[in-house]
C-alpha positions as semicolon CSV with decimal commas, in nm:
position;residue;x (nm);y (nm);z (nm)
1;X;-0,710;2,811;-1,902
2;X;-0,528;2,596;-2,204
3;X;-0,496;2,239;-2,104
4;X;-0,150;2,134;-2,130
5;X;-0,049;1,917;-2,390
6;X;0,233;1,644;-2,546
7;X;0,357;1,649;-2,855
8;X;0,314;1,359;-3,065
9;X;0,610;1,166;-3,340
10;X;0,331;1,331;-3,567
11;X;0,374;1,683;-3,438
12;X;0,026;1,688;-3,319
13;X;-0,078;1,784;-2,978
14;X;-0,236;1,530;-2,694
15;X;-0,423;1,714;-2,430
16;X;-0,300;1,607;-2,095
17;X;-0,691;1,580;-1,963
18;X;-0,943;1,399;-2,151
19;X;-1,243;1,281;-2,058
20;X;-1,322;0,883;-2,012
21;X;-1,637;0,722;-2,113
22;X;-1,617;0,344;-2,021
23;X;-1,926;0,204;-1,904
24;X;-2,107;0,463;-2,000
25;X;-2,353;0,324;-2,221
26;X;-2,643;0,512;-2,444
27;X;-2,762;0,817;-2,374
28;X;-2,588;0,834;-2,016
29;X;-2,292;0,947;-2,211
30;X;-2,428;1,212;-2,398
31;X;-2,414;1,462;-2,087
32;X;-2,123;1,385;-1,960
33;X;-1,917;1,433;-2,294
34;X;-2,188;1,738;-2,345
35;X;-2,035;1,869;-2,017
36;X;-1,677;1,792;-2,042
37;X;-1,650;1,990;-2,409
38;X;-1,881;2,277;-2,271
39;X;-1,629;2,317;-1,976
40;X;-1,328;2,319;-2,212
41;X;-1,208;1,949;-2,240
42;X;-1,071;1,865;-2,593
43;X;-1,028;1,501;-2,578
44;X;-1,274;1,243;-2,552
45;X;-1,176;0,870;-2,554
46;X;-1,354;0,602;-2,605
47;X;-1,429;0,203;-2,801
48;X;-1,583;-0,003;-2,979
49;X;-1,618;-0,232;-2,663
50;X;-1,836;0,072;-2,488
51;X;-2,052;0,076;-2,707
52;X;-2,123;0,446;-2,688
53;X;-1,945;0,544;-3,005
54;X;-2,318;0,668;-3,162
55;X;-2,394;0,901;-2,872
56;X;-2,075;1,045;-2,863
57;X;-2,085;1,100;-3,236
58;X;-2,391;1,237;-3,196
59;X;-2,276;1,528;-2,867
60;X;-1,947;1,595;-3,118
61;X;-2,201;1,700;-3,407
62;X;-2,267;2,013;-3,219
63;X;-1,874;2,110;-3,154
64;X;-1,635;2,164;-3,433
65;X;-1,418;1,839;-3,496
66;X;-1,101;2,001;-3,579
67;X;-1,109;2,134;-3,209
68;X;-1,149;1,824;-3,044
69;X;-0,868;1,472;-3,019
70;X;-1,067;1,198;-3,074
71;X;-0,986;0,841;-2,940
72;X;-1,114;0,509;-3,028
73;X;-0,981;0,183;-2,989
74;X;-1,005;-0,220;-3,166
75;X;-1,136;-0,500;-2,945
76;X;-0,911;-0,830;-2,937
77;X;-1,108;-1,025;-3,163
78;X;-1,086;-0,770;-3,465
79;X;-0,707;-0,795;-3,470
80;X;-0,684;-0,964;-3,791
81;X;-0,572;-0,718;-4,057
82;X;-0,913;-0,706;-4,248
83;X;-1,085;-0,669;-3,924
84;X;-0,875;-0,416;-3,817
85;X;-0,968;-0,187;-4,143
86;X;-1,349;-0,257;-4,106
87;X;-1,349;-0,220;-3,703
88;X;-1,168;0,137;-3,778
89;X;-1,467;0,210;-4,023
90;X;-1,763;0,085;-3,828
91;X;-1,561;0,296;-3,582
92;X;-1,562;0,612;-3,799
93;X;-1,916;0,572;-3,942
94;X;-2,051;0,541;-3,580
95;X;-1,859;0,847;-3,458
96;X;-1,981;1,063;-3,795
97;X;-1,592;1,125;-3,860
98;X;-1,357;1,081;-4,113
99;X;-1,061;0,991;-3,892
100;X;-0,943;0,945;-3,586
101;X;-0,665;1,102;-3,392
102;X;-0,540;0,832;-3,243
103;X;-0,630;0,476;-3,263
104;X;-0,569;0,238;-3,002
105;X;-0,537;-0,153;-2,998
106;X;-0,733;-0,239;-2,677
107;X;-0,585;-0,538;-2,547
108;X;-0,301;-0,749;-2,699
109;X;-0,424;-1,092;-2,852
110;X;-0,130;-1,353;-2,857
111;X;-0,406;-1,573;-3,093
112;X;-0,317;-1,305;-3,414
113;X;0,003;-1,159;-3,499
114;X;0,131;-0,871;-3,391
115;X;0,293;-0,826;-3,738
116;X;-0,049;-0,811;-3,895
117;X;-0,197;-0,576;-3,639
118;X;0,030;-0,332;-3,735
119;X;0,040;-0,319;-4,095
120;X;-0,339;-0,280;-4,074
121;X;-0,252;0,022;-3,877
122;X;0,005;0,125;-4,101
123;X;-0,244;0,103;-4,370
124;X;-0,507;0,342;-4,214
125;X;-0,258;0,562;-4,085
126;X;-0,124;0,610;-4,499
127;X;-0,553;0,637;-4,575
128;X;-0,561;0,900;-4,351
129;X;-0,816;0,770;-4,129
130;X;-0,574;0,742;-3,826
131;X;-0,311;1,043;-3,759
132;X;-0,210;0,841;-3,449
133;X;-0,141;0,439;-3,369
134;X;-0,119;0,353;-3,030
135;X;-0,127;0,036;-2,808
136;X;-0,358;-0,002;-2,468
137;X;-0,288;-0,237;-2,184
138;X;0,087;-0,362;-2,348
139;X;0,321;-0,447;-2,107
140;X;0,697;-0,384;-2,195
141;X;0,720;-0,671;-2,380
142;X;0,467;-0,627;-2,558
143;X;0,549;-0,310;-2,617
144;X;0,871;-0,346;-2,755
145;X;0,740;-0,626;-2,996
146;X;0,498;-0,436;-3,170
147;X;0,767;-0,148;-3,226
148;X;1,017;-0,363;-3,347
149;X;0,742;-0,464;-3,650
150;X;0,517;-0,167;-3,681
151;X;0,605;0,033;-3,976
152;X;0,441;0,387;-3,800
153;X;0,560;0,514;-3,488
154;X;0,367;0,374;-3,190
155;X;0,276;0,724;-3,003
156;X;0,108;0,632;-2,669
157;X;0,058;0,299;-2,418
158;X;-0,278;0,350;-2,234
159;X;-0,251;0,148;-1,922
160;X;-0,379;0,094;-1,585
161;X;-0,190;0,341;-1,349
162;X;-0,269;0,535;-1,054
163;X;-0,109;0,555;-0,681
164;X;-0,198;0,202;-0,618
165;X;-0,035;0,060;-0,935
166;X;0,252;0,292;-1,057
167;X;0,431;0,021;-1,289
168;X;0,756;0,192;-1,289
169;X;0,949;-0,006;-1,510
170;X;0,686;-0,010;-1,777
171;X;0,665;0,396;-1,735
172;X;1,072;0,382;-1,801
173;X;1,028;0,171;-2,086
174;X;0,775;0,411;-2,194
175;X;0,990;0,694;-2,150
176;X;1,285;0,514;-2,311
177;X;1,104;0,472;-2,624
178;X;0,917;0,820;-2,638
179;X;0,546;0,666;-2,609
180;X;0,360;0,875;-2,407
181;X;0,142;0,685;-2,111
182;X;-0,216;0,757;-2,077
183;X;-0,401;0,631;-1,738
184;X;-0,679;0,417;-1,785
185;X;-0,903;0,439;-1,448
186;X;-0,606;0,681;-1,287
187;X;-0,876;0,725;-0,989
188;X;-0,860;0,325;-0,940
189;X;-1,229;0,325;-1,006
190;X;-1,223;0,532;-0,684
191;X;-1,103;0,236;-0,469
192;X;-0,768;0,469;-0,389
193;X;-1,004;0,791;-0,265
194;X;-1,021;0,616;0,060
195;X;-0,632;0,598;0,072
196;X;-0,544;0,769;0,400
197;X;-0,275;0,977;0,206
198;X;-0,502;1,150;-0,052
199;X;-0,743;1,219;0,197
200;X;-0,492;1,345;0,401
201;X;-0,342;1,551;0,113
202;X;-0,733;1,638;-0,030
203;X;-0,779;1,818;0,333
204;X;-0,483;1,995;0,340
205;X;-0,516;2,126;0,023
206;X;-0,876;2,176;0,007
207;X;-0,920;1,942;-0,320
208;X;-1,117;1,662;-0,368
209;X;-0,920;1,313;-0,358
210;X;-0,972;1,280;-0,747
211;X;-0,800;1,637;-0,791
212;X;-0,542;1,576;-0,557
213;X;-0,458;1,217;-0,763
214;X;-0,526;1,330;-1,135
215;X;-0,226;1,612;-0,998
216;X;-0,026;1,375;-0,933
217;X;-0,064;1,167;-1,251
218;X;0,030;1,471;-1,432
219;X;0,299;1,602;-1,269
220;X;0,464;1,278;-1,290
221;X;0,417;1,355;-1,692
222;X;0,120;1,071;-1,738
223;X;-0,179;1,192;-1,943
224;X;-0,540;1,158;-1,733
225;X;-0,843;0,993;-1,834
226;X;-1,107;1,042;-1,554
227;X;-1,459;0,932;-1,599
228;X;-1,798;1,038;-1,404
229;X;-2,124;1,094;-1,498
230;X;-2,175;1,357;-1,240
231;X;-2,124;1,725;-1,427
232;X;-1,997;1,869;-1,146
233;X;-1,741;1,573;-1,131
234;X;-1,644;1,652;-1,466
235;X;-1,561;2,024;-1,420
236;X;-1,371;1,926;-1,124
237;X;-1,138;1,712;-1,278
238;X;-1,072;1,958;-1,538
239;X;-0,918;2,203;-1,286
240;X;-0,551;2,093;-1,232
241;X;-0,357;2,365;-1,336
242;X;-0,400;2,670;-1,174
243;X;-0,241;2,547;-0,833
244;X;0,064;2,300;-0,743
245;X;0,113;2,045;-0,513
246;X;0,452;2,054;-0,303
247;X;0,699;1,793;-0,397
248;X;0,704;1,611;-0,032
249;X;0,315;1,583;-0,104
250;X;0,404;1,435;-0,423
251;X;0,643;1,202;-0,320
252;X;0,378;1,083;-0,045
253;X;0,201;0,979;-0,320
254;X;0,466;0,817;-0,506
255;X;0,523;0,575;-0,180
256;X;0,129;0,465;-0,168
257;X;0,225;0,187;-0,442
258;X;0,071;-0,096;-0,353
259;X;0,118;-0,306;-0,736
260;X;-0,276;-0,349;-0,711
261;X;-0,461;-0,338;-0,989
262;X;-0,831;-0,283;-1,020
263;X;-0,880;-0,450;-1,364
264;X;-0,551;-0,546;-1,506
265;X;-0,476;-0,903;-1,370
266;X;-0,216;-1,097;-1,492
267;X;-0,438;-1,341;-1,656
268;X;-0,739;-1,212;-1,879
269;X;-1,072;-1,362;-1,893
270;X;-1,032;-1,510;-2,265
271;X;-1,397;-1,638;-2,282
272;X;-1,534;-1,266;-2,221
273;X;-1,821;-1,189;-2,492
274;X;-1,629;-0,815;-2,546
275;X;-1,300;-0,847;-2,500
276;X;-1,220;-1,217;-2,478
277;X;-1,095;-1,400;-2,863
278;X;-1,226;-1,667;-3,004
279;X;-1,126;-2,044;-2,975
């Protein structure tokens, strides 16, 4: 079965399902992306902050490029416009590609200018190294800031977002402004699989709890980035689409929001060797 997908300002297609690879270092990536484009994923995401750009070049060597989306994204401390342009190349050169789909900044830095950011973005996006500029982890605010200055459209805001943490007004600012919302950890690093609903809702539907919320993600029109290193994990996650969930069992869901996040706090850990910035 086709994955689903959502058009782009560029006209190109975003998969609904891709496959995550954070903290997935080395060669325990290879099988998992291995697996994921073998069952019919085609969308892989990753950074430079996982450090696993290398092995996942390596896995997309043996798949035609043109068939898969290909995500990367810029660490806070390369935010500076030439850093930007040589992040996006180490980028490229470790993934053995000549561009990116889409091109993420990771996490705003308030140290470096927005401004900059952008027109470093612009610039690749005119090279034709990046057919896509996006933003990760921007709250509204944020958000809006970096459109009002960024001379490309921004296409997608990959965030933290799963029952626990639904953010709704930063999904309607989203929606206001046409950028479509990934989910970053949408299983809540599996914390929410022991949420009495989805287990609930896994039983009665004879799913697994990471079905039953990746369903849920995407019915409620947010793209899905699960992660696992188990294969059989992998497949699983894939299969979303060729049964429905009622709406009553969706809007069971909907009411689990707790506003807890598993990683995005509202104060960052600045000193952090990956994704801190420097003094």
């Amino acid at each position: 079965m086709a994955i689903p997908t959502v058009t782009l300002p560029s006209g190109d297609e975003l998969p609904t399902v891709g496959v995550g690879t954070w903290n997935l270092e080395g060669e325990a990536v290879r099988d998992p992306v291995r697996t994921a484009l073998d069952a019919g994923y085609t969308h892989v995401d990753t950074a430079e902050g996982y450090f696993n750009e290398s092995e996942i070049g390596a896995v997309l060597d043996e798949y035609d490029r043109e068939d898969v989306f290909l995500t990367s994204k810029i660490l806070p401390k390369h935010l500076a416009y030439e850093s930007v342009v040589e992040a996006c190349e180490a980028s490229l050169d470790r993934l053995g590609t000549d561009y990116l789909d889409l091109y993420l900044v990771h996490w705003p830095n308030p140290a470096i200018s927005i401004r900059e950011t952008m027109d470093a973005m612009a610039h690749l996006h005119e090279e034709g190294l990046v057919k896509n500029v996006g933003v990760s982890n921007f709250s509204a605010y944020q958000l809006s800031a970096a459109q009002h200055v960024s001379d490309v459209p921004i296409a997608v805001n990959q965030i933290e977002f799963h029952p626990w943490f639904q953010r709704p007004d930063l999904l309607d600012y989203c929606r206001q402004t046409d950028t479509v919302v990934e989910a970053a950890a949408p299983l809540a690093r599996t914390e929410v699989f022991e949420d009495d609903v989805v287990q609930e809702l896994a039983e009665e539907h004879e799913k697994s709890p990471a079905q039953i919320i990746l369903k849920w993600a995407t019915e409620r029109d947010v793209v899905v980035l699960p992660r696992s290193s188990s294969p059989d994990h992998v497949r699983e996650n894939l299969d979303l689409f060729s049964w429905d969930l009622p709406a009553d069992a969706l809007e069971r869901l909907d009411d689990c929001d707790r506003n807890y996040p598993v990683y995005d706090t509202p104060a960052n850990d600045w000193s952090d060797d990956v994704y801190g910035i420097s003094r």
